[in-house]
C-alpha positions in Angstrom: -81.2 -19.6 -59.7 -81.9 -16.1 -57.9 -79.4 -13.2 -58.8 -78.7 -11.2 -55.5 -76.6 -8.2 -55.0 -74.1 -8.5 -53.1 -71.8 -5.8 -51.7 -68.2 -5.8 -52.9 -66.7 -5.5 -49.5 -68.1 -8.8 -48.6 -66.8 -10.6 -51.5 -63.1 -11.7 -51.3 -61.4 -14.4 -54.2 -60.1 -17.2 -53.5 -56.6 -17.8 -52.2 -55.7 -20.8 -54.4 -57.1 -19.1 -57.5 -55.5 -21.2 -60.3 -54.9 -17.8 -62.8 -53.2 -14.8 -61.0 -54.6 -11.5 -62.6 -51.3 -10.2 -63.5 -52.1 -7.6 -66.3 -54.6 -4.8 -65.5 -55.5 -4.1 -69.1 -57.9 -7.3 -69.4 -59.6 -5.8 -66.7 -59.6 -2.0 -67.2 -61.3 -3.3 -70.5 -63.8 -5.6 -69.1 -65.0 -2.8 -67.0 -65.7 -0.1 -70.3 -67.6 -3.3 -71.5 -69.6 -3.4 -68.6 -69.8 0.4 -68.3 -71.2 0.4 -72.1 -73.7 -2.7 -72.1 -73.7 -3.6 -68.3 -73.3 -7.3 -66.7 -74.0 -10.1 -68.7 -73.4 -12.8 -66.4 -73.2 -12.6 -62.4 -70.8 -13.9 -60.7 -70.9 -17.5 -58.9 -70.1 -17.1 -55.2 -70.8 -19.2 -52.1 -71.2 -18.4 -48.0 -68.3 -19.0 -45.8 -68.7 -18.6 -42.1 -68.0 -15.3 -40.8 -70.5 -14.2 -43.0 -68.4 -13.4 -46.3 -68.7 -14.6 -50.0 -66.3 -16.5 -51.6 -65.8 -16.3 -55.6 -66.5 -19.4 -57.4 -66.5 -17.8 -60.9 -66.4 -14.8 -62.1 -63.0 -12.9 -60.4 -62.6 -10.8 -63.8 -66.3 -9.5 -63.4 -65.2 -8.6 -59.7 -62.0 -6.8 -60.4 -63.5 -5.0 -63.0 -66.7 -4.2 -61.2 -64.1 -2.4 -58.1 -62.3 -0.7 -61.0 -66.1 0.8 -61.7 -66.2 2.4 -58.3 -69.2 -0.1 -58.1 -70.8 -1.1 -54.4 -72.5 -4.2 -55.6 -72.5 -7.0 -58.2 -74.9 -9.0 -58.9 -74.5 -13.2 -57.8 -75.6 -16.9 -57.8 -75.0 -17.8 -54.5 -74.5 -22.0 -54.3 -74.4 -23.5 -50.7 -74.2 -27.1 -52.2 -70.5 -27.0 -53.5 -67.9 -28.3 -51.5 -63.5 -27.0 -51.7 -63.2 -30.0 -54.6 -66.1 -28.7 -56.9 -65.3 -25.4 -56.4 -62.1 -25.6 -57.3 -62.7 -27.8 -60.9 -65.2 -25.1 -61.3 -62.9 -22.3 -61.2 -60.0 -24.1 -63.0 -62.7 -24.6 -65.9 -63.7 -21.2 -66.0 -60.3 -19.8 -66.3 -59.0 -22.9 -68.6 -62.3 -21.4 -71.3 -61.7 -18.2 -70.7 -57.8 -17.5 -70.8 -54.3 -20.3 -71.9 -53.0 -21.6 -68.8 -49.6 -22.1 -68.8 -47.5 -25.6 -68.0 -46.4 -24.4 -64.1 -50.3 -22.6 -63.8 -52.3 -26.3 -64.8 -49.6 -28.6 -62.7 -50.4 -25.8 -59.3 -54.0 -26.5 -60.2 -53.3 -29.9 -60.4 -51.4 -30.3 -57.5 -53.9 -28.0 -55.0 -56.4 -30.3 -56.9 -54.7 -33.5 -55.2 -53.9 -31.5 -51.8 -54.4 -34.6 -49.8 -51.2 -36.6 -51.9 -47.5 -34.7 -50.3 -45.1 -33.1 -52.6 -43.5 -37.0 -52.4 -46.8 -38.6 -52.9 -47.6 -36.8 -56.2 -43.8 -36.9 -57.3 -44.3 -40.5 -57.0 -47.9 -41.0 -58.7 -46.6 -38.7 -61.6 -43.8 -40.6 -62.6 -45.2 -44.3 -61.7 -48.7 -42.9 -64.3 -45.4 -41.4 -66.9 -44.3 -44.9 -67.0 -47.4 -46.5 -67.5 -48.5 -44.4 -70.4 -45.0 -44.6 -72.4 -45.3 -48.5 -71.9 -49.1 -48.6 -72.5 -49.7 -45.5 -75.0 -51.8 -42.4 -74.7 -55.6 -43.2 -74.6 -55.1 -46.8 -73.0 -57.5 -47.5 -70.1 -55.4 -46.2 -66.5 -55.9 -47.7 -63.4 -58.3 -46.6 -61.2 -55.7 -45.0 -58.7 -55.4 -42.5 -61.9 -58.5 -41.5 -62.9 -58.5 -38.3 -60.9 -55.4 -37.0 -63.3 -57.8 -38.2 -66.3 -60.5 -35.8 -64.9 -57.7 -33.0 -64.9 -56.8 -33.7 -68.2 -60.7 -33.2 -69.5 -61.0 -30.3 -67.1 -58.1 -28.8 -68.7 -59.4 -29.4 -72.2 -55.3 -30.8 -72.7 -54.8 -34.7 -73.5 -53.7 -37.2 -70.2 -50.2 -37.4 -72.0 -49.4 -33.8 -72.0 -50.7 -33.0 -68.8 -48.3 -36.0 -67.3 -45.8 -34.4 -68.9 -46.1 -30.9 -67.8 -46.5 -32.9 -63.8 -43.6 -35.1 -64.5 -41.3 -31.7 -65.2 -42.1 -30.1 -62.2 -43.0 -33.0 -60.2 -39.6 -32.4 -57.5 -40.8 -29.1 -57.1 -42.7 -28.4 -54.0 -46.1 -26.8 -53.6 -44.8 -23.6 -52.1 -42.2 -23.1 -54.9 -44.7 -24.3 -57.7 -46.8 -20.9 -56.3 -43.8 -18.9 -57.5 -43.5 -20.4 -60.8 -46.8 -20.3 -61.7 -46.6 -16.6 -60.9 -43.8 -17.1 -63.6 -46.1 -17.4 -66.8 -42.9 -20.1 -68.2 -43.0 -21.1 -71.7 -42.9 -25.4 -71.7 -39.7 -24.4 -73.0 -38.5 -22.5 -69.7 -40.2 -25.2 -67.8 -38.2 -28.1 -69.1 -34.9 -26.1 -69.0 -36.0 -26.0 -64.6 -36.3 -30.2 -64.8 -33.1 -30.2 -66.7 -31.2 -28.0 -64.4 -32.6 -27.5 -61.0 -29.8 -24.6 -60.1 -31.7 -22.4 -62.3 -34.5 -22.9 -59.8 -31.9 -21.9 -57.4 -31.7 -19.1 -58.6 -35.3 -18.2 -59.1 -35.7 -18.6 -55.6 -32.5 -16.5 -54.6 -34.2 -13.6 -57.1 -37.5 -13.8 -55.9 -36.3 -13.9 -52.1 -34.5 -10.5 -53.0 -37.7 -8.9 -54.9 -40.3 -10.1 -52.7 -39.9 -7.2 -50.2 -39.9 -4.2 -53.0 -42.7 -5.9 -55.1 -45.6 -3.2 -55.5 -48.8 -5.0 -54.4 -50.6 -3.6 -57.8 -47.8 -4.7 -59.9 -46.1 -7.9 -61.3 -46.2 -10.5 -58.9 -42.2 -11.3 -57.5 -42.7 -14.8 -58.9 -42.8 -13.2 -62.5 -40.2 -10.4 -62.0 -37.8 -13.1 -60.3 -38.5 -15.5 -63.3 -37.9 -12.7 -65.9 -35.1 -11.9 -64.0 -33.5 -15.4 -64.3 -34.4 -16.3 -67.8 -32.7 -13.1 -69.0 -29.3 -13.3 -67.1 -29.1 -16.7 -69.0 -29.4 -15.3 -72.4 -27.1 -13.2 -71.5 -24.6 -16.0 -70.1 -25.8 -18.0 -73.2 -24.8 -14.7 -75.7 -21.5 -14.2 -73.8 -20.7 -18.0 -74.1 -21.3 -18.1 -77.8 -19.5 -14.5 -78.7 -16.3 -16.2 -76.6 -16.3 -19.2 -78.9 -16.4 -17.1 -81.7 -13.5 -15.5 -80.3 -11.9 -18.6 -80.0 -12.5 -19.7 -83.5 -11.4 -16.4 -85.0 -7.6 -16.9 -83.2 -7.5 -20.1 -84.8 -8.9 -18.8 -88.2 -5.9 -15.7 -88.1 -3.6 -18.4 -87.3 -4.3 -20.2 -89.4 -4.4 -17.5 -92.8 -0.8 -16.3 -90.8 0.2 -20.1 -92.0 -1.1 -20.4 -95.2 0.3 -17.1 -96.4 3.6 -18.1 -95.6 3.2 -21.1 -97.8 2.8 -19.6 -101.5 1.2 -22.5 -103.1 -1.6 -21.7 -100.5 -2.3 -18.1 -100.6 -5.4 -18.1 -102.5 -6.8 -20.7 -99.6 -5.9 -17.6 -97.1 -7.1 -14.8 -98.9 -10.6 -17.1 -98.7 -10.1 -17.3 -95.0 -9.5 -13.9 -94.8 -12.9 -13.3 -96.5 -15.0 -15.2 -93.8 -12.9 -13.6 -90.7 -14.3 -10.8 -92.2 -18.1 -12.2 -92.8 -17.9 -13.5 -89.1 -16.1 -10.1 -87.5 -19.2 -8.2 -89.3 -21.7 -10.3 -88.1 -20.5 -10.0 -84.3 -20.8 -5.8 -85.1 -24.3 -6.4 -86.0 -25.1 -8.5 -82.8 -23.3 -5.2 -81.1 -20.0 -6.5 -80.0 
């Protein structure tokens, strides 16, 4: 296919890019590759009507082309893809190129099925969840399915996982599903959400307070509001577990007050007296 070049001012990315470019470092060192051995692949783009270019692949090469000071780029332009096939062909590119993570490959997935609602796919997810735990992993789906079995290949991740990954966040609308994927969640931080939606609360809570202060060039809100969350609960979590220790330690001290006014059992509470001790040092460590 013919490589053009195209000037960067008529190139925008796409809106419902599955991978947010959060960190600038990938970029900034994408570009002293570039600057050292040039271009080694154009960019995929294709027309849009009022005359601009939309990226199909190749968003890294673009940032880190404008980091350059660069006025053009060099690009495939394809006029025979339609919104479906561009979008598996960006959600490849970024799945080969960079980890997506659980709330990143269920947005793709859901933008993927845009024409099923936010009840619609909550509905398919768990109906297809049920099927495979009755069924087992790599049994024949029905053909109502196959379009999460493409996902799954696309992804490079097996139908079971990504099911699983849906059927956590599958009461989560589209709009909020933006913010977590902003989030970059461990599966770990993802299933904590499905088990207790007021933590989404209060993602949403954080991220309507950071949204209007977020620097454009920075973290997205989604990520600060979801760092923001996750350590104010292991915080709670720390103070929870230092105020049983407390707890336990009462009882322990009541307990040696007891023994040592029994003299057959002294010996017992000079031993409790020991781990008091072990336990008190261990909460100085942890900087109580």
């Amino acid at each position: 296919m013919e490589v053009k070049e195209i000037p960067l001012k008529l190139i925008q990315p796409r809106k419902d890019q599955p991978r947010r470019y959060k960190e600038l470092g990938p970029i900034y060192e994408l570009a002293e590759s570039i600057y050292r051995v040039g271009l080694l692949e154009p960019i995929l783009v294709r027309p849009l009507p009022d005359g601009m270019y939309e990226i199909i692949a190749g968003e890294r090469r673009y940032q880190a082309f404008k980091v350059l000071g660069r006025q053009t780029i060099p690009a495939i332009i394809r006029e025979d893809v339609d919104d479906n096939t561009v979008h598996k062909m960006s959600v490849a590119e970024n799945t080969s190129r960079v980890e997506l993570k659980p709330a990143e490959i269920v947005l793709a997935l859901r933008k993927h099925l845009r024409h099923l609602s936010d009840e619609e796919f909550s509905r398919k997810v768990k109906t297809l969840r049920s099927f495979i735990r009755s069924q087992g992993d790599g049994t024949e789906i029905p053909a109502e399915y196959k379009e999460f079995d493409i996902a799954a290949q696309t992804f490079g991740i097996k139908l079971s996982t990504l099911v699983h990954y849906a059927y956590l966040l599958a009461d989560v609308p589209l709009s909020t599903l933006e913010i977590l994927a902003e989030g970059n969640l461990t599966l770990r931080q993802v299933a904590a959400i499905h088990k207790d939606p007021s933590i989404l609360d209060r993602i949403l809570a954080s991220y309507r307070r950071i949204k209007p202060n977020t620097d454009p060039l920075g973290m997205p809100a989604g990520d600060l509001a979801c760092q923001d969350v996750f350590i104010s609960l292991r915080k709670e979590k720390a103070r929870k577990r230092r105020s049983k220790v407390d707890r336990a330690l009462e009882h322990l001290k009541k307990a040696v007050n007891i023994l040592l006014d029994l003299e057959e059992h002294e010996e017992h509470a000079y031993k409790l007296e020991d781990l008091i001790a072990v336990i008190e040092g261990t909460k100085a460590a942890e900087g109580e």
